[in-house]
C-alpha positions as CSV (number, residue, x, y, z in Angstrom):
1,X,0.0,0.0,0.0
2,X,1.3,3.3,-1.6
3,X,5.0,2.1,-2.1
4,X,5.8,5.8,-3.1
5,X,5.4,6.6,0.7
6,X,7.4,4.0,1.9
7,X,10.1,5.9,4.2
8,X,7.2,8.2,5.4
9,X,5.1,5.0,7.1
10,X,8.0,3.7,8.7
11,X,8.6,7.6,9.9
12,X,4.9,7.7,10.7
13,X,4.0,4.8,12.3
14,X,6.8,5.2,14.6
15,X,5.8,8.4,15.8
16,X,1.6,9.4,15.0
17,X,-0.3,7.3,17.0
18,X,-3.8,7.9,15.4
19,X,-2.0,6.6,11.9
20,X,-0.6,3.7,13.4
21,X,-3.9,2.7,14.6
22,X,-5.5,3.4,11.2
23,X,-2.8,1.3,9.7
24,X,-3.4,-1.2,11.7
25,X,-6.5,-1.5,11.4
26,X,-6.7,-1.5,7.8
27,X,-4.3,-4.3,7.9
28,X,-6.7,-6.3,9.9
29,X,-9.1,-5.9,7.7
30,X,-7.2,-7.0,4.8
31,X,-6.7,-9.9,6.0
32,X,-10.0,-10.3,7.1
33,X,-11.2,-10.2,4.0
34,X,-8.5,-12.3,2.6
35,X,-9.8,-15.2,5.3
36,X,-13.2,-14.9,4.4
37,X,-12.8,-14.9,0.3
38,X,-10.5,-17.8,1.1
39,X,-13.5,-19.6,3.0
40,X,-10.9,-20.0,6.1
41,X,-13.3,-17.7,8.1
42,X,-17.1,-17.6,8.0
43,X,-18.6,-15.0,6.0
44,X,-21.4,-13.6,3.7
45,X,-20.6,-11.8,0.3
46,X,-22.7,-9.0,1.9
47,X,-20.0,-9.3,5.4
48,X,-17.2,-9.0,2.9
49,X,-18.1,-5.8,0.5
50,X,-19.1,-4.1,3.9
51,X,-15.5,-5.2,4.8
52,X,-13.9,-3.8,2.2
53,X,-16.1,-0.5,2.2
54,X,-14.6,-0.3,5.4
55,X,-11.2,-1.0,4.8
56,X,-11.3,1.6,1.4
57,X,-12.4,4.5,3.7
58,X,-9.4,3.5,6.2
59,X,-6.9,3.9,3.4
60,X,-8.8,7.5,2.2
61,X,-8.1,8.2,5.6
62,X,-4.4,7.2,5.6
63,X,-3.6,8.7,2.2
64,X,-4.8,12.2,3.5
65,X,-2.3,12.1,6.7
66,X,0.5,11.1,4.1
67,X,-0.2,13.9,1.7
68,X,-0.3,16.3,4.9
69,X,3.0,14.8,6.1
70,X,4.7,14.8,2.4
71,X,3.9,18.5,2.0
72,X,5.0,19.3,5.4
73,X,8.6,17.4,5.1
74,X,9.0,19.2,1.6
């Protein structure tokens, strides 16, 4: 997830708690999803798109607090 901010997550996740969490979490969900696609975990097709909504607004989320931090390193 966004290779081009590579350095910056590392930076980031060792110092913003909030993004951390958010990262985390999104994560999580991935694999989540992953598990239920896979039929490893229970779930219903409507379980998983909610999932993934879910998991797409984390990574909105994220993307905004890298852009913030990019323009504020340059």
């Amino acid at each position: 997830m966004f290779p081009e901010y590579r350095d910056l997550i590392t930076r980031l996740k060792g110092h913003d708690h909030h993004f951390t969490r958010l990262f985390d979490k999104h994560n999580e969900l991935d694999q989540t999803i992953k598990n239920m696609e896979a039929h490893i975990q229970p779930g219903s097709q409507v379980e998983i798109e909610n999932l993934k909504k879910e998991k797409l607004h984390l990574k909105d989320q994220l993307y905004v607090i890298l852009r913030k931090a990019a323009e504020e390193k340059a």
